[in-house]
C-alpha positions in Angstrom: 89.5 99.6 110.3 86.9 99.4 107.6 86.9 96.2 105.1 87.0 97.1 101.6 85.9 94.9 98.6 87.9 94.6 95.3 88.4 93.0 92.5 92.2 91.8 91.0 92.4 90.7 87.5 95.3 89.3 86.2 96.6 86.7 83.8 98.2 83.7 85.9 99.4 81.7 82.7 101.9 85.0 81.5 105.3 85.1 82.7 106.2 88.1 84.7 109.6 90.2 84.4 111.6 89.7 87.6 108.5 88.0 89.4 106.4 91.3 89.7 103.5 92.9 88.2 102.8 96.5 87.0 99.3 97.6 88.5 96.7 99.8 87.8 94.2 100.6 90.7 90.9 101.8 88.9 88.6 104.2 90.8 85.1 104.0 90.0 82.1 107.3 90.3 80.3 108.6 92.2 79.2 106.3 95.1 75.5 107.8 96.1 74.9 108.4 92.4 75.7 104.4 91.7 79.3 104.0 91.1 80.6 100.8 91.6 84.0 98.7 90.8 81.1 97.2 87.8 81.3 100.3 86.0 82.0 99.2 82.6 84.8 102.1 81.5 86.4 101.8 85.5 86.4 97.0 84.6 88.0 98.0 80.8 90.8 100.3 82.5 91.5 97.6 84.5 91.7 94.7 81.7 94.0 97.0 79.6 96.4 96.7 82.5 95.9 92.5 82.3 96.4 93.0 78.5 99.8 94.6 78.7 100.8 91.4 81.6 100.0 93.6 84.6 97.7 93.4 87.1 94.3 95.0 87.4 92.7 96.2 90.4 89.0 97.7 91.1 88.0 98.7 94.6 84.7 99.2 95.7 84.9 102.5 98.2 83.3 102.5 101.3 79.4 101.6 101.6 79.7 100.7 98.4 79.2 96.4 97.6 80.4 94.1 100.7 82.7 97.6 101.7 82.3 98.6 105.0 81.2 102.0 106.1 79.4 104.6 104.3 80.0 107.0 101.2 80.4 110.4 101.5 79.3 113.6 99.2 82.6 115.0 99.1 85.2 112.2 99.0 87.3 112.9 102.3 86.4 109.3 103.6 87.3 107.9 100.2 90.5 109.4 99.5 91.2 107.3 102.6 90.0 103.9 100.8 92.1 105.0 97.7 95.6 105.7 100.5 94.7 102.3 101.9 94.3 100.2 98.3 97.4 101.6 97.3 99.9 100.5 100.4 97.8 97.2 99.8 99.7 96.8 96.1 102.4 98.2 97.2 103.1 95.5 100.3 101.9 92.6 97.5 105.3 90.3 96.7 104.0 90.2 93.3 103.9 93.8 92.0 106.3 96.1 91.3 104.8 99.9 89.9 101.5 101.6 90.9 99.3 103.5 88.9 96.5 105.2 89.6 93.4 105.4 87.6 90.2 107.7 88.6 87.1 107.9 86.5 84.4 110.5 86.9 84.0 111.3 90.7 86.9 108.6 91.2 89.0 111.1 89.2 88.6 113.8 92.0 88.9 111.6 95.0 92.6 109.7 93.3 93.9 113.6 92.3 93.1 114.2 96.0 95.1 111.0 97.2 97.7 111.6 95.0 98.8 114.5 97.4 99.0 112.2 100.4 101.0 109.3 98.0 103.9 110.4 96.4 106.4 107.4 95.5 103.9 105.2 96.3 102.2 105.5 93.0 104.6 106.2 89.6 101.8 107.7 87.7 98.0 108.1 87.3 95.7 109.2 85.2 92.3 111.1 85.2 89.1 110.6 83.0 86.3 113.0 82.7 
C-alpha cells in the first residue's frame, strides 16, 4: 500500500488504432543519488513514445517526489514500484503493449522486474 507519483504523456488530439495505446514506462536513477521522473534522458524516452502516438509514462519510485515510502540502496523495494506501474498500464482501457524502459540505476531495478513480469511487458530496453 504505498502511493506512487507519475507522470503520463500522451497526445489526446491523435487517433489511436483500435482505441488503445502502446506504452513505454521510463525508469529513472538512482533515487539517494537524485534520480527522479525529471531526469531529462528518463522525460525524452518518454516523449519518443508520445511521438510515435503512444503513451508515455514516468514514475517516481518510492521516497522519491509525493511517492510514498522510502528508497533503498539496492532496489528490492523498487523493483516492487516498477511490478506495481506495470499492472497499472496493463488494467488502463486505453493501452494495449507495455514496454519497459530503465535508465542508469532504473536499468538494474526494470532487468530485475522483468524476471517477475513476463507477458505483462512485450519488450524493454536498458540504457547505461
Amino acid at each position: 500500500g504505498i502511493n506512487l507519483e507519475a507522470k503520463i504523456y500522451y497526445d489526446r488530439t491523435g487517433t489511436v488504432a483500435e482505441g488503445r495505446y502502446s506504452s513505454v514506462l521510463v525508469i529513472h536513477p538512482h533515487p539517494k543519488l537524485g534520480g527522479t521522473f525529471d531526469n531529462p534522458v528518463v522525460v525524452e524516452m518518454a516523449l519518443s513514445m508520445v511521438e510515435e502516438g503512444g503513451l508515455g509514462m514516468c514514475l517516481n519510485m518510492r521516497g522519491v517526489g509525493r511517492s510514498g515510502g522510502s528508497s533503498s540502496w539496492k532496489g528490492d523495494n523498487e523493483v516492487k514500484d516498477v511490478i506495481a506501474a506495470v499492472k497499472y498500464l496493463k488494467e488502463r482501457n486505453d493501452v494495449g503493449s507495455v514496454y519497459l524502459v530503465g535508465y542508469s540505476f532504473g536499468a538494474c531495478v526494470a532487468a530485475t522486474a522483468m524476471l517477475s513480469l513476463g507477458d505483462l511487458v512485450n519488450g524493454f530496453s536498458l540504457l547505461s
